[in-house]
ZABA-558201 format. One record per residue: x, y, z of N, C-alpha, C in turn. Coordinates in steps of 0.001 Angstrom, whole numbers, padded with zeros to 6 digits, always signed. Example, Ala and Ser with C-alpha at 12.3 -4.5 7.8 and 13.67 -1.06 7.14 Angstrom:
+013190-005690+007800+012300-004500+007800+013200-003300+007800/+012850-002250+007080+013670-001060+007140+012900+000030+007870/
% end
This chain:
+017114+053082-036988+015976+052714-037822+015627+051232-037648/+016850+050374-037506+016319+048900-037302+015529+048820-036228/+016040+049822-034922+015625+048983-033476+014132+049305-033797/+013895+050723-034695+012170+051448-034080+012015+049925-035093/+011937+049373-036603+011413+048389-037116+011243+047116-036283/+011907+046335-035556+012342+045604-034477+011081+046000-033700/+011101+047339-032966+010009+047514-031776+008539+047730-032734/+008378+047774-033550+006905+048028-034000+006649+046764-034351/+007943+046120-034810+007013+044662-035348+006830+043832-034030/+007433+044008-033135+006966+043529-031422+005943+043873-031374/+005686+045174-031545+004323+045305-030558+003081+045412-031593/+003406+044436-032725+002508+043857-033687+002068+042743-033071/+002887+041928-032986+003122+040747-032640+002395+040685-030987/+002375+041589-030469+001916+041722-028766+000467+041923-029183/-000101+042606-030132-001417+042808-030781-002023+041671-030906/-001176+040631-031470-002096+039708-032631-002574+039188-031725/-004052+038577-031576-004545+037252-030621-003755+036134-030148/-003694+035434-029344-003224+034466-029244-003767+033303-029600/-003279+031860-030164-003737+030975-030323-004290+029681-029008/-005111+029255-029315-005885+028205-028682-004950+027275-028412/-004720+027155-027309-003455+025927-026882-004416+024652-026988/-003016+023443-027596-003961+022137-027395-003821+021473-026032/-004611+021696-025529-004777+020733-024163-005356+019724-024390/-005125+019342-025369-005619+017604-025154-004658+016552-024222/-003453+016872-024143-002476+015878-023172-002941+015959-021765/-003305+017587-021477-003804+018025-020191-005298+017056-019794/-005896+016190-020990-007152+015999-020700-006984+014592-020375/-008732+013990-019922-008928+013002-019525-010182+012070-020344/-009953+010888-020363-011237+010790-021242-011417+009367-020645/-013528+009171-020690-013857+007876-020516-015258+007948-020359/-015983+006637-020581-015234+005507-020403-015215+005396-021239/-014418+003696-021378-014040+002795-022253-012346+002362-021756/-011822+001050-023289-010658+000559-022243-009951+001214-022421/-008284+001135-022129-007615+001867-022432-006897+002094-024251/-006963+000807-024456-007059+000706-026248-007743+001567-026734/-008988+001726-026959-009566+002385-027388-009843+004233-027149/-009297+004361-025421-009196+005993-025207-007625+005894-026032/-006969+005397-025720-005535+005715-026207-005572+006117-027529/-006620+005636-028800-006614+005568-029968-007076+006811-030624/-008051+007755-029452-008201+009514-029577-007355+009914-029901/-005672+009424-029323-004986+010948-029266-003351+010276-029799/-003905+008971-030382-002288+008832-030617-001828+008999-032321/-002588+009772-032790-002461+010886-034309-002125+009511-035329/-003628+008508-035058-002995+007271-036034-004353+006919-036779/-004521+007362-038024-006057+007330-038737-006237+006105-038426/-005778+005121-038203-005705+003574-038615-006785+002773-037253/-006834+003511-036152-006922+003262-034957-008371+004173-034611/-009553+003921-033277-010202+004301-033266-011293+004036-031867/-012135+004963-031877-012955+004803-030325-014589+004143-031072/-014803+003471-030729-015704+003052-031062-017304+002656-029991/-017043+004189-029111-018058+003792-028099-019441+004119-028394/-020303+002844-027802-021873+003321-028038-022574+004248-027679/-022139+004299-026465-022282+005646-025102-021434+007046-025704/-021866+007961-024599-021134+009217-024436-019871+009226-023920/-019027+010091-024816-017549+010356-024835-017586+011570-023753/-016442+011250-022517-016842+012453-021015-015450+012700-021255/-014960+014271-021283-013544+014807-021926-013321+015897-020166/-012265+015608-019828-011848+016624-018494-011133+017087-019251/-010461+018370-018578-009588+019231-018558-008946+020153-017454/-008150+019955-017420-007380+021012-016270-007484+022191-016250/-007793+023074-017607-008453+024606-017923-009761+024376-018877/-010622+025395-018886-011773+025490-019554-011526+025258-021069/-012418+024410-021361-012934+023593-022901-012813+024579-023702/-012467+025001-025104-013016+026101-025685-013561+025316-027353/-013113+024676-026967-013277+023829-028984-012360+021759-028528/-013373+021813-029514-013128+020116-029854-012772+019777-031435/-011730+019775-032074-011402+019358-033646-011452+017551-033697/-012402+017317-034180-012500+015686-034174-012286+014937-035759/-011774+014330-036122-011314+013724-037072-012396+012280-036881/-013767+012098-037271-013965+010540-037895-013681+009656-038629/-013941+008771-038238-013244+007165-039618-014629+007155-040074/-015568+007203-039187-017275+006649-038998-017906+007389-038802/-018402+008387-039195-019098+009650-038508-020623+009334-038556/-021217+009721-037658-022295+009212-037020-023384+010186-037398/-024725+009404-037431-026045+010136-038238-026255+011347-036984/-025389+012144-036765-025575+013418-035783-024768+013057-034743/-024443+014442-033648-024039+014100-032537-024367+014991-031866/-024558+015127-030454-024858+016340-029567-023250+016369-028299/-023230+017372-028137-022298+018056-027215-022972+018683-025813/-022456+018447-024743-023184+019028-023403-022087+019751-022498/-021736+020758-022030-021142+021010-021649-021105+021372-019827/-020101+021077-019099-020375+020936-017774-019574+021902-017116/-019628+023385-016153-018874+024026-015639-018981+024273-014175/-018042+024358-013857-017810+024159-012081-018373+023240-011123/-018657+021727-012046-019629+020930-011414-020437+020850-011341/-021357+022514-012262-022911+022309-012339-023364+021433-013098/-024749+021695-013622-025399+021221-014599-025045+020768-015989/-025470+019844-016589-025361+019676-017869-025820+020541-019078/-025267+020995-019529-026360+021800-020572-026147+021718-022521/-026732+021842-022799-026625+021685-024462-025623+022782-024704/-024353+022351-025515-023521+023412-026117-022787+023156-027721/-023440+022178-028268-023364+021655-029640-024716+020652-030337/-024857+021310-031338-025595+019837-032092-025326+020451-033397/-024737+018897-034128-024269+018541-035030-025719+017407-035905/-025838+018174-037130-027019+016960-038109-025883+016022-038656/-026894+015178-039363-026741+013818-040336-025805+014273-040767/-025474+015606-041991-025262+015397-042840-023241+016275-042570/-022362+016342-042856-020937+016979-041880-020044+016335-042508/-018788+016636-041926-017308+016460-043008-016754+015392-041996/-015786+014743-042224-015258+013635-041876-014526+014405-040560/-013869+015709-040805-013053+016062-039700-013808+017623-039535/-013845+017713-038454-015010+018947-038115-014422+019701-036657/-014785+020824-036457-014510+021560-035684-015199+022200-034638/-015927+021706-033196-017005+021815-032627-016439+023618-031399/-016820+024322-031659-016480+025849-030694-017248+025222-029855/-016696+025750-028594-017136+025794-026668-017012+026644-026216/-017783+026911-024989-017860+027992-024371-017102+028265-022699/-015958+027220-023126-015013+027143-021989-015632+026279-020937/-015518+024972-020746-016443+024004-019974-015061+023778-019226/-015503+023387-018026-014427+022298-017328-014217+020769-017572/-016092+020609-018833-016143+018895-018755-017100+019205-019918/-016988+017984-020865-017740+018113-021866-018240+016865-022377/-019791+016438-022783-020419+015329-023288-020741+014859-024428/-019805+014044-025221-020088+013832-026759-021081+012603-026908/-021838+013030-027992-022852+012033-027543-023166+011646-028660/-022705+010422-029606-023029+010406-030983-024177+009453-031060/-024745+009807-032193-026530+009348-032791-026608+007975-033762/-026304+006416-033210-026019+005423-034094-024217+005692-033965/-024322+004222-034970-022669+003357-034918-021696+005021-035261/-020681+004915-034369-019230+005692-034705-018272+005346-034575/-017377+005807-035333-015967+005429-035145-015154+007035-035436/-014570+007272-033970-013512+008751-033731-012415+008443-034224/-011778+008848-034496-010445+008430-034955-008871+009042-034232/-009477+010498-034055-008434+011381-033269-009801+012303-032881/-009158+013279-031460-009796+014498-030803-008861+015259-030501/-008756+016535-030960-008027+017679-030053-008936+018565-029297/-008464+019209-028314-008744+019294-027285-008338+021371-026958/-009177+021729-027233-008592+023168-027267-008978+024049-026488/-008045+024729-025439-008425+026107-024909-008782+027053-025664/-008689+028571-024537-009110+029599-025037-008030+029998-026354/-008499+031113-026830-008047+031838-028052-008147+031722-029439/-007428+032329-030118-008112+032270-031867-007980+030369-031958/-009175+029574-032978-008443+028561-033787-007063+028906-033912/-006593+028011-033801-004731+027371-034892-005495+027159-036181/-004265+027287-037069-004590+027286-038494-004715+025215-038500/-004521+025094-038519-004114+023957-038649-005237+022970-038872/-006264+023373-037549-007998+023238-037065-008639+023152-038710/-008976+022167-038862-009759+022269-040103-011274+022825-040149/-011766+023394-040431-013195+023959-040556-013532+024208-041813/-013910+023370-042190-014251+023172-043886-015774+023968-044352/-015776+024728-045545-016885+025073-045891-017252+024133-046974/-018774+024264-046845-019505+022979-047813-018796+023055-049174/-019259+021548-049801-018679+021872-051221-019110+022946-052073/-018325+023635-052930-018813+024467-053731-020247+024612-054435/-020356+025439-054360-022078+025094-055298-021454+025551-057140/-020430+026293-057134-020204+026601-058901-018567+026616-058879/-018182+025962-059191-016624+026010-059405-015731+027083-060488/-014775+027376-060142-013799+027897-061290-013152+027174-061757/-012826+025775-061177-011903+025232-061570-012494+023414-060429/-012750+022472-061684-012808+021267-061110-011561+020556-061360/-010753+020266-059884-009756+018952-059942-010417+017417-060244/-009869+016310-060891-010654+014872-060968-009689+014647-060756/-009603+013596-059833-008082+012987-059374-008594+011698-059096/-007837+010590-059627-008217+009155-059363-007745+008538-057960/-007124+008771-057189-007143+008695-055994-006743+009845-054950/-006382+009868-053792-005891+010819-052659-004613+010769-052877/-003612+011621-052766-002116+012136-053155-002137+012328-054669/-002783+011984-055577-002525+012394-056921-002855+014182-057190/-003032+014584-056194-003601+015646-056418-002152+016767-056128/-001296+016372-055355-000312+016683-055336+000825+015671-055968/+000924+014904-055843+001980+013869-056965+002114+014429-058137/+001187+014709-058850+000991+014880-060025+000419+016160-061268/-000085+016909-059460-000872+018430-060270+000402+019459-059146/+001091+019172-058635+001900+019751-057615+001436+021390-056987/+001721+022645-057559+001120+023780-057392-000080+023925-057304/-000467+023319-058323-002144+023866-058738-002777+024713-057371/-003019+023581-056069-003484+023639-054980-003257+024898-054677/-002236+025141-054259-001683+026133-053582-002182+027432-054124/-001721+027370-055517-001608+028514-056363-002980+029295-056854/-004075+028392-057206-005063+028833-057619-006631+028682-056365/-005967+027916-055489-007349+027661-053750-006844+029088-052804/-005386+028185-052479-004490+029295-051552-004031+030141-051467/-003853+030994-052607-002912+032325-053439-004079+032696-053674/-004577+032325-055105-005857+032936-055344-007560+033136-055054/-007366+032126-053742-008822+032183-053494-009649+031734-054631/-009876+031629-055622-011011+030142-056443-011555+029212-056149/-012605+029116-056490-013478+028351-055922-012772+026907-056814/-011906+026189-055755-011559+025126-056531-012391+023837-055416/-012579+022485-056901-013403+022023-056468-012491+020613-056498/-012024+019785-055381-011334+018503-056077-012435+017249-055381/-012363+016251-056888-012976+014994-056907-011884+014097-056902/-012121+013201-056173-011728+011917-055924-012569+010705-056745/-012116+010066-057207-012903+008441-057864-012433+007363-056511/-011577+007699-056060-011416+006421-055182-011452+007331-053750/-011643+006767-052384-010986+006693-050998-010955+005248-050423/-009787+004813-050866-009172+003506-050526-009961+002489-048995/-009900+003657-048620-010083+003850-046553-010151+005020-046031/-010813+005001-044861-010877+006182-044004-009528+006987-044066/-008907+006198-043683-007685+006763-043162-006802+007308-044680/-007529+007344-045877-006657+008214-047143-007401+009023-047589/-008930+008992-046917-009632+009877-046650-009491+011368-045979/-009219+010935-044789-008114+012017-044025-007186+012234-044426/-006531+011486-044842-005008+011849-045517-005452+012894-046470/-006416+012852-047373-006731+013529-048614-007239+014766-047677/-007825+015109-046470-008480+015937-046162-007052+017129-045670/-006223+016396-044841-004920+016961-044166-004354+017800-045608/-003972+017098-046794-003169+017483-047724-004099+019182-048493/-005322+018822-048259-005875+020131-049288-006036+021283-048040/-006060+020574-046719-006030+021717-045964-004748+022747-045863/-003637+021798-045892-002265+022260-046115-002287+023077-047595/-002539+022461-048304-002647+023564-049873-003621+024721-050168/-004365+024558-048800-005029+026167-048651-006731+025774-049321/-006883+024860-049508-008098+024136-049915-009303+024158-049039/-010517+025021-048973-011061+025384-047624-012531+024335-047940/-013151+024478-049244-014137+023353-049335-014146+022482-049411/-015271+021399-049034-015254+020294-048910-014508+019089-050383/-014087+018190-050304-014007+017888-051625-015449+016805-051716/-015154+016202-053210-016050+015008-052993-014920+013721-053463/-015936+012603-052697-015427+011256-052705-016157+010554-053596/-015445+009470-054872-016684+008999-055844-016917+007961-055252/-016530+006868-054408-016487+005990-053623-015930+004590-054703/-015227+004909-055821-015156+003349-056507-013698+003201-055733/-014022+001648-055624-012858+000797-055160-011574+001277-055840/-010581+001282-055165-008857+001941-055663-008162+000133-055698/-008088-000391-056830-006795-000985-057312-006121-000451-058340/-004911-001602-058969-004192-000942-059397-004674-001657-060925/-004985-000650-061719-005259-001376-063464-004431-001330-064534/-004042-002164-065341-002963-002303-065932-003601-001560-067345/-005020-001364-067318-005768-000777-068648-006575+000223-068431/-007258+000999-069221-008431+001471-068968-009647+000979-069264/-009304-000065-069913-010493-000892-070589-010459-002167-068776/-009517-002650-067955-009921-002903-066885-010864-002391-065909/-009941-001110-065799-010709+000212-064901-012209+000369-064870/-012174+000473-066265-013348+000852-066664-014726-001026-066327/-014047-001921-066708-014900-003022-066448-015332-003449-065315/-013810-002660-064338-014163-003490-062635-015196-002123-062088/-015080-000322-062814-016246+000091-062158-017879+000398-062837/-017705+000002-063889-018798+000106-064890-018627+001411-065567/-018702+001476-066743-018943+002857-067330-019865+003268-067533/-021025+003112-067169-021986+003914-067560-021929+004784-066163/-021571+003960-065139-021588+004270-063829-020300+005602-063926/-019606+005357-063836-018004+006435-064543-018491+007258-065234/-019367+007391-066026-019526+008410-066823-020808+009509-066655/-021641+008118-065808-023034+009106-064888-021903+009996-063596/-021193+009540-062995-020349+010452-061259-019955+011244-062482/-019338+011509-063574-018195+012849-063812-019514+013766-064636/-020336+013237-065805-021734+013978-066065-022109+015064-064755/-022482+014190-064054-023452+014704-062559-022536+015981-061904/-020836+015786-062137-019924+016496-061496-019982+018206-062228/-019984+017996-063319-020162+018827-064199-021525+020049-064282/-022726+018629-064619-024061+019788-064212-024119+020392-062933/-023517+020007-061977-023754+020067-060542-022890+021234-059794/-022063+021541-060800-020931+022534-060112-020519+022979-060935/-020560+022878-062204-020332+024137-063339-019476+024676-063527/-018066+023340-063086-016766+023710-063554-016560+025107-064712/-015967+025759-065107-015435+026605-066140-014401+025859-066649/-013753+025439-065454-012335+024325-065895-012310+023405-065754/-011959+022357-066443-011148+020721-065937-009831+020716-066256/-009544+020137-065101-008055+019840-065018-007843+017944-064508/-007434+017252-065481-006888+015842-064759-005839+014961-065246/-005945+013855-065674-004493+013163-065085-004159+013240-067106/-003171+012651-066998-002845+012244-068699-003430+010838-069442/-003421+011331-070651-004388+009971-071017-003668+008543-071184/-002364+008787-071007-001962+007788-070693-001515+006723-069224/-002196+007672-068630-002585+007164-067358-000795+007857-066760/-000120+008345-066527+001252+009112-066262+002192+008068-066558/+002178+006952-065318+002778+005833-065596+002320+004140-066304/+000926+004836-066523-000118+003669-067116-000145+003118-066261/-001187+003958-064924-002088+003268-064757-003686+003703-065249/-004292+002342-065191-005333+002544-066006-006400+003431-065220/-006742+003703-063660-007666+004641-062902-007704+006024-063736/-006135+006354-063712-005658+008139-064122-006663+007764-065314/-005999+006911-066590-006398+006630-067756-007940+006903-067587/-008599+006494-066863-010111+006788-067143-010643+007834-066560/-009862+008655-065921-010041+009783-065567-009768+011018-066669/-008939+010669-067805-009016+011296-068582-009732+011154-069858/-009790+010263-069864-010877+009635-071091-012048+010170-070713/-012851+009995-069685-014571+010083-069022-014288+011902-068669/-013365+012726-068309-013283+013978-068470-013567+014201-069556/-012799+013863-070909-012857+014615-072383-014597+013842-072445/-014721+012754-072670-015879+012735-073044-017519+013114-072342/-017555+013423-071051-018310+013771-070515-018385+015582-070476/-017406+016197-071161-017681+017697-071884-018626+017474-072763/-018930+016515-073650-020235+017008-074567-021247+015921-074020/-021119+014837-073269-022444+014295-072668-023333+015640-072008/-022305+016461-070825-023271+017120-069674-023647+018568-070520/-023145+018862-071530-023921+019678-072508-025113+019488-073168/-025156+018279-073455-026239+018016-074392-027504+017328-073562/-028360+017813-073542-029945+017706-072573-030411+016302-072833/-029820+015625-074215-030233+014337-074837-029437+013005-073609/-028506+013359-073038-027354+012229-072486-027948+012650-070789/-027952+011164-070409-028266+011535-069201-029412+011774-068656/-030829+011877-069038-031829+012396-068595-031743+012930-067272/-031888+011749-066465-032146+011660-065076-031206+012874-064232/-030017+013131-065010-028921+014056-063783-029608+015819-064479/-029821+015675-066564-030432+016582-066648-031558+017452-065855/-032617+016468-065774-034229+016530-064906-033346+017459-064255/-032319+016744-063188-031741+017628-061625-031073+018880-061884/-029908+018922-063070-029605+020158-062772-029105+020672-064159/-030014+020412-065197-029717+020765-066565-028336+020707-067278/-028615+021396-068249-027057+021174-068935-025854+022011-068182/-024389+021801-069043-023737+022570-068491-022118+022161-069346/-021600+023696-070080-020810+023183-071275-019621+024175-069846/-018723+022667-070036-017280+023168-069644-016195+023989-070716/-015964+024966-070219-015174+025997-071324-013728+025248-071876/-012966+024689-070863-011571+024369-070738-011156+022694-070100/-010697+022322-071091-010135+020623-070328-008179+020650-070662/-007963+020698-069396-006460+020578-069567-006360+019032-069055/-005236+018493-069745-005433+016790-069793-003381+016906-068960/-003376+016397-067784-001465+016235-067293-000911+016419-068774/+000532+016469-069233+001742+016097-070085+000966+016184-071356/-000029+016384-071485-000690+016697-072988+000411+017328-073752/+000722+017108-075520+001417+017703-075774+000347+018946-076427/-000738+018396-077052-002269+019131-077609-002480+020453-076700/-002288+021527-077995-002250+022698-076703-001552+023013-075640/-000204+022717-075456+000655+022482-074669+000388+023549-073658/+000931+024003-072241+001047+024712-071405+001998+024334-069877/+003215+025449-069967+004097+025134-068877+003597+026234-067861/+003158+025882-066846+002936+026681-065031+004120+026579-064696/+004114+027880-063875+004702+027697-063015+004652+028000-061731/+004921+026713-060906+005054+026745-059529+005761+026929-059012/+007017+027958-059424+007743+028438-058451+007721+029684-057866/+006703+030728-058144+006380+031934-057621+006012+031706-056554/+006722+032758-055342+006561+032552-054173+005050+033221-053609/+004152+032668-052708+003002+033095-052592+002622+033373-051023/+002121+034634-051562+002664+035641-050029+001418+034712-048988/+000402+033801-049246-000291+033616-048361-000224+031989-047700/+001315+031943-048092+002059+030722-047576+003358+031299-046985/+003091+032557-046755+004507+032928-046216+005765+033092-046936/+005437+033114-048469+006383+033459-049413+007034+031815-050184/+006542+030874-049791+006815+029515-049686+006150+029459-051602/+006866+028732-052490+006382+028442-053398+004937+027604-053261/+004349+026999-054567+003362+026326-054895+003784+024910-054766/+004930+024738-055313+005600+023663-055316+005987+023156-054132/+006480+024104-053512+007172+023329-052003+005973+023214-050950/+004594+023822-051128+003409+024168-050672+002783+022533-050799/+003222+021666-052029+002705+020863-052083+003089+019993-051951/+004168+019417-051740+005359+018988-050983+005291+019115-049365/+004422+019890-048939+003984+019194-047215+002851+019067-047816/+001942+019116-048630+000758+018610-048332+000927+016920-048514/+002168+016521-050031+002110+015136-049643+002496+014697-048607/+003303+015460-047683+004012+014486-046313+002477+013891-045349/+001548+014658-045521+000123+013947-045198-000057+013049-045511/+000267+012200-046769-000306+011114-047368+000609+010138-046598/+000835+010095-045754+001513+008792-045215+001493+007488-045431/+000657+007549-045465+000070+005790-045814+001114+005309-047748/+001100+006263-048127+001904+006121-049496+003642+006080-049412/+003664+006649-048449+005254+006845-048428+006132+005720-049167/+005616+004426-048744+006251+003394-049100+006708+003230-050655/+005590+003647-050827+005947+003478-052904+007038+004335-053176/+007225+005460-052715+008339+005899-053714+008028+006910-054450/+006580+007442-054602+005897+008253-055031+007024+009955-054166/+006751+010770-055313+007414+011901-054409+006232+013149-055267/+006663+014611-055156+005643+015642-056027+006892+015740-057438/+006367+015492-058575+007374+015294-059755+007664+016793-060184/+008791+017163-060193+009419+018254-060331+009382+018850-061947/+010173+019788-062086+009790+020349-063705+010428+019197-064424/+011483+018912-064161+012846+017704-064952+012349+016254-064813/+010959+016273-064207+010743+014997-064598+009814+014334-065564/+009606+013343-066065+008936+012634-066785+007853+012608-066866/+007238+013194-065472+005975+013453-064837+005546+014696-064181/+006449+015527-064995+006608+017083-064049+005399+017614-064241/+004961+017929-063138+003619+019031-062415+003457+019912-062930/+004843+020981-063691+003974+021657-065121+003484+021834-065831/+003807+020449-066504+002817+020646-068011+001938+019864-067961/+000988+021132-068915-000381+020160-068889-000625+020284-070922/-001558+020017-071157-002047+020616-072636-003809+021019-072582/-003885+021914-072915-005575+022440-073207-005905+021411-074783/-006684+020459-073813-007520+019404-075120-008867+019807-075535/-009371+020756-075027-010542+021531-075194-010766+022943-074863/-011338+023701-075605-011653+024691-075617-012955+025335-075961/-013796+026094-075394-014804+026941-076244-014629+028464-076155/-013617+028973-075641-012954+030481-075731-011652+030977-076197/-011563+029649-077083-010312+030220-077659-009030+029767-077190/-008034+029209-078406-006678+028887-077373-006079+029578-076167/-005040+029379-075230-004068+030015-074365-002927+030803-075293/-003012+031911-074940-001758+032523-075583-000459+033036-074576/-001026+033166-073307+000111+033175-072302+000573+031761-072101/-000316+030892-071714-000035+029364-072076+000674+029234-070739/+000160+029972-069304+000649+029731-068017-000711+029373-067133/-001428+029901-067937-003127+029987-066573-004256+028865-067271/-004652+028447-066418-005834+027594-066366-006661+028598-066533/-006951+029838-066085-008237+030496-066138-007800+031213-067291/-006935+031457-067814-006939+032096-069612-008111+032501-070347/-008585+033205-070452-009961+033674-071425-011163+033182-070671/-011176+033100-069165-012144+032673-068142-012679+033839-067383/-013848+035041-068339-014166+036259-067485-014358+035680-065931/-013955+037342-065591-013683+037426-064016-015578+037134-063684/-015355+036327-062464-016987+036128-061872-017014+037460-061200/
% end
């Protein structure tokens, strides 16, 4: 009985497609100096190609896909593709408007012409033969247009530092339309970092970036002065009418370890539930996309309405891998953080990724007191 189990799951496995090898080592690229080709492929956000001209990519086997990671992404780009020495011909165009790291399909070229529209900066290129995408290949769908569930996270890694499962459990397990905001991207390069980590947590839409400067605030009454509040409170309003969370989920109001960013991330959450309701607050985002009453605000370590998750159910679309440990490689993405000391805070800690508290409601408390979507009819 083992061997026939053994031979069927072989010749499962002989079934499945094969994956797209990266031939990017196999490839060639130019012009430009060698600093700058070197900076395509040596997997370092920090570093970058910055040519005015067209990017010319060889290969030793036929082109099939290009995964490009920007620092600078450029008002469009076109792609040309070249086979057996013939002709040039159109085999991509890319508009204005695209994700920082994007995924261009080919039609198996021997040589290929990137041709970006105004200032760029590449950051990395892979380089892919024939066969299925690798998972790995990011291909992001636009941001949500209606959410089940909005993340607000005051910078990139807090989203795992501090919400640990969530990702996994309710994007990657459950498929929800989860939506995560950022207030800060420090730099390009935590930009990507933030992009690597939600791809790893099964996170397929785009997120958004609020663009305010990331220091570190000892208040929220700082936070709040170095980005303006009216300004803070128009980005999370706008977030709200615009995507129609059911849920909020964000940091604790005491900022976890006090800092003051989290801190105003939870403050401008609770209070922007009855601004983006009421047609009176806001005109201008009203005009655009009317009101819009969030059902549920879970605030981190709240004791108000308390609620313990759990992220240790194993989730079959991680390979049986918890939520927790799911998010735990997504921080190993955040590289650029390593240094602090920051890790994903476990149940036993001070800062554990379980608990949250429901500080708002319009359907009624949690009585399982495990789900964010609790009394959230099925869409």
């Amino acid at each position: 009985m083992k061997r026939l189990l053994l031979l069927i799951g072989l010749l499962l496995l002989l079934c499945l497609p094969a994956l797209g090898e990266d031939i990017t080592a196999a490839s060639s690229f130019s012009p430009g100096t060698n600093k700058a080709l070197r900076a395509l492929t040596d997997r370092d956000y920090t570093t970058h190609w910055a040519g005015s001209g067209a990017l010319t990519i060889k290969a030793d086997q036929p082109i099939h896909g290009l995964y490009l990671c920007w620092s600078l992404r450029p008002k469009g780009y076109t792609v040309e593709g070249q086979a057996q020495g013939g002709q040039w011909q159109s085999a991509a165009t890319a508009a204005e408007q695209g994700f920082a790291h994007e995924y261009v399909p080919l039609d198996g070229f021997d040589a290929v012409r990137l041709q970006p529209k105004g200032r760029a900066r590449l950051a990395e290129v892979y380089v892919l033969g024939a066969g299925e995408v690798p998972p790995w290949v990011q291909r992001w769908r636009p941001t949500v247009d209606k959410a089940d569930i909005l993340l607000l996270i005051a910078h990139p890694d807090d989203e795992v530092v501090m919400f640990g499962g969530m990702l996994p459990t309710y994007a990657g397990q459950m498929d929800k339309q989860v939506l995560v905001a950022s207030m800060t991207a420090a730099s390009t390069r935590r930009q990507s970092e933030l992009l690597d980590s939600l791809w790893t947590c099964g996170v397929k839409d785009y997120p958004v970036f609020g663009g305010f400067d990331d220091k570190y605030f000892k208040s929220m009454s700082a936070a709040y002065s170095r980005w303006g509040t009216r300004k803070v409170r128009s980005f999370v309003v706008e977030l709200y009418r615009k995507y129609r969370p059911e849920v909020v989920v964000t940091h604790d109001k005491r900022g976890e370890y006090g800092h003051g960013a989290h801190q105003v991330c939870a403050d401008v959450a609770r209070a922007a539930v009855g601004y983006a309701a009421n047609a009176e607050n806001y005109a201008d985002i009203y005009q655009q996309y009317g009101t819009w009453q969030v059902k549920k605000l879970y605030l981190h370590l709240a004791k108000e309405g308390a609620v313990d998750m759990d992220w240790d159910q194993p989730l079959s679309a991680f390979e049986g891998k918890t939520g927790f440990e799911v998010a735990k490689e997504g921080y190993q993405k955040h590289r650029s953080q390593h240094q602090f000391g920051f890790e994903v805070y476990g149940r036993k800690s001070r800062y554990s990724t379980y608990r949250f508290g429901l500080v708002h409601t319009t359907v009624g408390p949690d009585v399982q007191k495990n789900d964010f979507l609790e009394n959230i009819p099925v869409q």
